[in-house]
N, C-alpha and C positions, 0 to 999 in steps of 0.2 A: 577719212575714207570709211563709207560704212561696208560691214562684211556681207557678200551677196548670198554666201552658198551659204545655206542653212544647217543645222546643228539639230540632230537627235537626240536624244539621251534616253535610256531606258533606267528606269527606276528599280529600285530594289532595298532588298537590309540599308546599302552604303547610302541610300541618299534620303533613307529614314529619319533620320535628325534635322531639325529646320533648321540647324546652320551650315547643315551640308547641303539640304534642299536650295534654300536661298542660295547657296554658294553656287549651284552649278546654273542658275536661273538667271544671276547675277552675270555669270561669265560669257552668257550667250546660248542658251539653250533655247531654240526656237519652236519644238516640239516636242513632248514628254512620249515615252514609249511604253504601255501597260503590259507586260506579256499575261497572256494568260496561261503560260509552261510550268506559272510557277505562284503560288498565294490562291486564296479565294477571295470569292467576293467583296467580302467585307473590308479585306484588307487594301484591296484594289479603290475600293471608292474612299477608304482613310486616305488613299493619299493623292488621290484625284480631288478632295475637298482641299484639302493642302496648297494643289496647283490653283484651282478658282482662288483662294484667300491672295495669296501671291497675285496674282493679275489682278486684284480689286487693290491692295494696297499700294500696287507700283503702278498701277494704271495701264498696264499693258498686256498683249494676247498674244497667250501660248496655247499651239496647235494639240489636240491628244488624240495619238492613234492606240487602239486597243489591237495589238497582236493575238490572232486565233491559233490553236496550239496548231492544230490539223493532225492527221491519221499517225498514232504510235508505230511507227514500221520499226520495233524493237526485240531485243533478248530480252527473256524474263531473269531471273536468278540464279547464285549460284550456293549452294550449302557453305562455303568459307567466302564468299562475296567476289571471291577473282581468283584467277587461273593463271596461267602462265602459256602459251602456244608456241611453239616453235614450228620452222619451216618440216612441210615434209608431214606434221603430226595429221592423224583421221582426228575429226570433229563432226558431230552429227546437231545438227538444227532439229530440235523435235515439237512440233506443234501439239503434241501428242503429253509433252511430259509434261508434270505440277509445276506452279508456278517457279516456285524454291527451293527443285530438286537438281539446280547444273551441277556437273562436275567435269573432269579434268576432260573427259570421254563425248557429253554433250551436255545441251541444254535447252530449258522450253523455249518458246516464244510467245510474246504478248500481240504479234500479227499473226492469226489461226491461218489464212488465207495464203501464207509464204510458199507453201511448199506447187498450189494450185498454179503460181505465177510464173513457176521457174521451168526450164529446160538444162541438162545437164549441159555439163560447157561455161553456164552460165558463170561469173565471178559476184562476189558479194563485196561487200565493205563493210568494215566495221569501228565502230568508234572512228566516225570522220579521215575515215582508210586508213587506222593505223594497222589494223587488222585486214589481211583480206585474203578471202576464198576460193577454192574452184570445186562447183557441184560436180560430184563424179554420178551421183545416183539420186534418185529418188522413188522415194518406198514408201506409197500412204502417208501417215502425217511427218515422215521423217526424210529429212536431206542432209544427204552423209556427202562431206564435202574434205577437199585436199589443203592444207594450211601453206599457203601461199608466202604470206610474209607473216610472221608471230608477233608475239607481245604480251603484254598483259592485257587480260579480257575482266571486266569488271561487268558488276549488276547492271539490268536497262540499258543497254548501249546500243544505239542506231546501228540500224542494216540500210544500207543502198546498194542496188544493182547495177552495176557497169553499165551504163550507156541509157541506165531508165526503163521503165515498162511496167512496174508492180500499179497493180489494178485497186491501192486504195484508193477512199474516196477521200476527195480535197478536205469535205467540212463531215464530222464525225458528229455524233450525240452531243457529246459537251461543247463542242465549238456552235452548234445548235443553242443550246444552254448560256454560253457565253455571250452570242449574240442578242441577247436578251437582256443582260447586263450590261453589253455598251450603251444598248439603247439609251435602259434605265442614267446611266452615265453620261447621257449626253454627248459621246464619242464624235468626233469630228472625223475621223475615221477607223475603218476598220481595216486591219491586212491580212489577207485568204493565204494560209500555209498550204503550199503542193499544189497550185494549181494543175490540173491536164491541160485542160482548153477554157476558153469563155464562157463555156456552160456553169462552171462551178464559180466563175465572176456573178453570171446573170441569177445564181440561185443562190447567194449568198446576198446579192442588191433585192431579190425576193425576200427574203427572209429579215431584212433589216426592216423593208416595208412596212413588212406584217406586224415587225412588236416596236413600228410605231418611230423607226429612226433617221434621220433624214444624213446620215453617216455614209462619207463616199467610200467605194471601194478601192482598194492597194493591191496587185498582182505581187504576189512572193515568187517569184522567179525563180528554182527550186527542181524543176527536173528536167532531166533530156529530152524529151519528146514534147515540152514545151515549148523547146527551141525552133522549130520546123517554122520554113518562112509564112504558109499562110497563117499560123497556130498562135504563133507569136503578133503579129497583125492583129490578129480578131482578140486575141487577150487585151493587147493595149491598148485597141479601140474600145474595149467593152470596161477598162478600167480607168478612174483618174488618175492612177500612175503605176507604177510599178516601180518593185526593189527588187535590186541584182543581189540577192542572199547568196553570198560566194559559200556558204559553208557548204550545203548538200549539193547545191551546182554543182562546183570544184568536183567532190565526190564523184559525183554519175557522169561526169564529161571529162574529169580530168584536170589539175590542179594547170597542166601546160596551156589549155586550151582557154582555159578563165578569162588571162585579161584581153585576148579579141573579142571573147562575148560581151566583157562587160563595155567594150567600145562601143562595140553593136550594137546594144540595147538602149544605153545612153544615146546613141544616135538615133534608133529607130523611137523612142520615146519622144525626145524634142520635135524629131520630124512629123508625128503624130497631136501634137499640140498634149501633150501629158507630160507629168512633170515625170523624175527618175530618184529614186534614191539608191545609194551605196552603202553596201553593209558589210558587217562580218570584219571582225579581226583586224580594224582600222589603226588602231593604237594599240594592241593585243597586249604587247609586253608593260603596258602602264595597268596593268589588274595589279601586278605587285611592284613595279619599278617607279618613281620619279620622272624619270621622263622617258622618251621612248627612244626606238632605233631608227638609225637616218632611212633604212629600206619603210617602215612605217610614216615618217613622213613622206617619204617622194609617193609610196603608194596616196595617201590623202590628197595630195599636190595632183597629182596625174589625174586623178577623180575630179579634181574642180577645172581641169587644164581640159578634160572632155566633155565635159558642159553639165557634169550631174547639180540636179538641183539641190541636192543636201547628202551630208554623211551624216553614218548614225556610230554610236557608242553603244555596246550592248553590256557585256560583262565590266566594261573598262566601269563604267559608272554603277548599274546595278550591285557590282556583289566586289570592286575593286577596291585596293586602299587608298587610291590617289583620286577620284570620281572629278573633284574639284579641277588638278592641274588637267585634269584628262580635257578637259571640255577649253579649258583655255589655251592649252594645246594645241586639239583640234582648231579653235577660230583663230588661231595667230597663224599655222600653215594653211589656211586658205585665205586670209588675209594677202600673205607674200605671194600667195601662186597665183589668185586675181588683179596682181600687178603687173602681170607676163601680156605685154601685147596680143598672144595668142588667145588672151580668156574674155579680148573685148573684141577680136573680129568672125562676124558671121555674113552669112549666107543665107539665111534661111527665108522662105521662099522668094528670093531672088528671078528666079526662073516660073515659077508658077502663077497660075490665076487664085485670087481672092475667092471664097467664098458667099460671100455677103458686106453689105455696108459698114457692119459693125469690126470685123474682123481689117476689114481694107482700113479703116481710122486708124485702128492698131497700130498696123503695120504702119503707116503714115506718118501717124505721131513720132513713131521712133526713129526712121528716117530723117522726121527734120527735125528732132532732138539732137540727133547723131552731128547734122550738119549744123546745128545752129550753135551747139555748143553749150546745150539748155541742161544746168544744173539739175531739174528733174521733170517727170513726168509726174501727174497726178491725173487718176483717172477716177469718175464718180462710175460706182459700180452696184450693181446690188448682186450682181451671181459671181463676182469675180472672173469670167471669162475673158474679158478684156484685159487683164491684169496676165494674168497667165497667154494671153497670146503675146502681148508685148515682152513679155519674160521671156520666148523662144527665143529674142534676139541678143546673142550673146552681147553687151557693153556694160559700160560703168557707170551707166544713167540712174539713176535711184527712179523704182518705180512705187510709188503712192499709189495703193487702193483705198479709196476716201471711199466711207459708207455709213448708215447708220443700222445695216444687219450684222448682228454681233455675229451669226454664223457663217457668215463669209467672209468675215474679217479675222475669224481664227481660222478657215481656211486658207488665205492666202501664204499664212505664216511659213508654208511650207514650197511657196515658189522661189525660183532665184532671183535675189536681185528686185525682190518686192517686199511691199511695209503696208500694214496695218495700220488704219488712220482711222479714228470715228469721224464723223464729221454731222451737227445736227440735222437732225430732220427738216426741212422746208418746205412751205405752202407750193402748191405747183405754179404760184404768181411770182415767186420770189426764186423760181427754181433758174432759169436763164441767168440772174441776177447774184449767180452761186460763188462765181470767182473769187470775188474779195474774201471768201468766207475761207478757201481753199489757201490762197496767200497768209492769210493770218495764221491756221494751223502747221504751213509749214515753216513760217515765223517763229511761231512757240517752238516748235520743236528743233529752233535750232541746226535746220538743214538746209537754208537760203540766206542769203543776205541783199543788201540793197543793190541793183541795177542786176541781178541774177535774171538768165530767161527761164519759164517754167510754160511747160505744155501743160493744158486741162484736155482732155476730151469727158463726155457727158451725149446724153439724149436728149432731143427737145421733150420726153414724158417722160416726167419721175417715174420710177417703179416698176416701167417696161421692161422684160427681160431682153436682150438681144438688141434694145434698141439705140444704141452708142452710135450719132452720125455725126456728131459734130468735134473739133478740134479748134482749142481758141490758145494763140502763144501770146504770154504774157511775160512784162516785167516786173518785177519786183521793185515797187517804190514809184514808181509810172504814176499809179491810182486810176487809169482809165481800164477799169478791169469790166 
């Protein structure tokens, strides 16, 4: 059985060594994840060169998304580096003070803008709501606020506001800067930190333009007021997917409130033809542990049980000491959870009208896949659309995207339940005549055998984008292809 839900992994120190690289590449890593929160430039494309060498020697296509930091909503410093809080204590937020003057009393901030944002009443969070606030006052650049719950407060530690509303911008100077970099990087895609609305979608798909990159965009899912039913719509129409980032969601909505959104999203995603990813704290306790906690697995389980198209690994792999088991981990619990009857029956659009020809074959093929019992689909694509509408349909059909555009074939890496195939280029004489060519490849690779049925669908014109009308079912070993 091949594993459908796909496998992020974000790079870092831990998986700097090429026998850690290879290890986690090895185990099933189907997209590398670049943050830009953390290294420069230089160090980012050392290891994106890494990732290209690897796909030339093993012959196979891994997705890379370049993560944008997005807007510092942060404390500045403290003169001994941290503090201690307890319930009850005054604390003042000072935009006002030097970077690396906090003390026990207050401290500055690296967002000048905080104090502009708030109304008293307001609550804060801090370090991922270990810390949290109530503004009693506001005075010029200071907000002198009540300690809610305490802890230890350390350097740079995120601020969120209860329910969302701080008026940063999505893409800041350096995420401007960075995108410039992916370009240069050849990034297959890119993910917008904080989005508000689709506006900061459509000016970041601007900006990618401009310096030249043809890198889809990723909605980070990230505040409350993104959540609003039209807001959320026009994001994920305006993005190729979106990631339910539970760390600052949690935050600004509520740790209770998390996993109906993330059902939500994951629903409203597939129902939109976009794919979804899952993040944040998936395997949390393997950063230091061997293996994880059974509440870590059912979390990953319930994620592929809801149809997300891939989990991701952030800290587990980047900066973890297990990066290796982490990642084989991850693909063996979605392994077992895409055996659950539930992970192969859909609906999807069942009850609606098709949009066009090419889309109705989609859905067509997989229908009599479903019913015929066809070991796979294989579809000739060159934008990959068709591959990704067929992937809405939750089963355990293997879906082939045969192409010979390497940039659509590392894009698909990241749908469920789809594979990356090259397949040669052909004369548009020889293009009807393509079948055999498609049987052979999935021969070699091992994913058919003799008297197997396999669907093609295809275009009668190479190269047409949208133009997928035809569907031919074949057998394996037949020879009337």
């Amino acid at each position: 059985m091949i594993r459908r839900t796909k496998i992020l992994a974000t790079l870092g120190p831990s998986t700097d060594e090429p026998d850690t690289l290879k290890g986690i590449l090895d185990a099933g890593v189907n997209v590398v994840r670049i943050n830009f929160s953390h290294n420069n430039e230089k160090e980012h494309l050392a290891r994106i060169a890494q990732i290209r060498q690897y796909e030339e020697e093993n012959d196979v296509f891994i997705g890379l998304m370049m993560d944008l930091q997005g807007p510092k909503i942060r404390i500045a410093s403290f003169k001994s580096e941290k503090i201690e809080l307890k319930k009850g204590d005054q604390f003042t937020l000072d935009a006002g003070l030097a970077e690396d003057a906090g003390d026990q009393k207050s401290v500055g901030l690296a967002y000048k803008q905080l104090p502009n944002d708030l109304s008293m009443g307001n609550t804060l969070l801090l370090d991922d709501g270990k810390i949290i606030l109530q503004v009693e006052q506001i005075s010029g650049k200071k907000i002198k606020t009540r300690v809610i719950q305490g802890g230890l407060l350390s350097n740079n530690k995120g601020i969120n506001l209860r329910g969302g509303g701080l008026s940063a911008s999505a893409l800041t100077a350096k995420d401007k800067k960075d995108i410039i970099t992916a370009a240069k990087a050849d990034a297959d895609y890119v993910a917008i930190s904080f989005p508000v609305n689709a506006d900061d979608v459509r000016e970041t798909k601007r900006l990618l333009a401009e310096a030249g990159s043809n890198a889809s965009v990723i909605a980070k899912i990230e505040r409350a007021e993104s959540l609003e039913d039209d807001v959320i719509t026009d994001i994920i129409q305006e993005s190729a997917g979106i990631m339910v980032a539970r760390g600052d969601l949690g935050v600004e909505i509520g740790d209770p409130q998390l996993p109906a959104q993330q059902k939500r999203l994951i629903l409203l995603a597939r129902a939109n033809d976009r794919f979804v990813i899952t993040a944040t704290q998936m395997l949390e306790s393997m950063i230091v542990n061997p293996i994880p906690t059974r509440a870590e697995v059912f979390d990953v389980a319930n994620a592929v049980l809801d149809g997300t198209d891939a989990v991701m690994l952030s800290a587990e792999t980047a900066v973890g000491a297990y990066p290796v088991k982490a990642v084989k981990t991850m693909s063996d619990v979605c392994l077992e959870a895409e055996k659950s009857p539930k992970a192969k029956v859909s609906h999807h659009r069942l009850h609606e009208d098709f949009e066009g020809i090419d889309e109705t074959i989609a859905m067509s093929s997989m229908y009599a896949a479903n019913h015929l019992g066809a070991k796979v689909v294989a579809t000739l694509t060159q934008t990959g659309k068709t591959a990704l509408w067929m992937s809405r349909i939750s089963s355990n059909i293997s879906i082939f995207a045969m192409s010979d555009n390497y940039k659509t074939l590392k894009k698909v890496t990241i749908y469920r339940g789809v594979y990356p195939c090259y397949i040669e280029k052909n004369s548009a004489d020889d293009w009807n005549d393509v079948n055999s060519k498609v049987i052979e490849n999935l021969l070699s690779k091992s994913v058919v055998v003799d008297k197997d049925i396999v669907i093609v669908t295809k275009g009668m014109h190479k190269d047409k984008s949208g133009g997928t009308n035809l569907m031919k079912i074949l057998r394996v070993g037949d020879g009337n292809y």
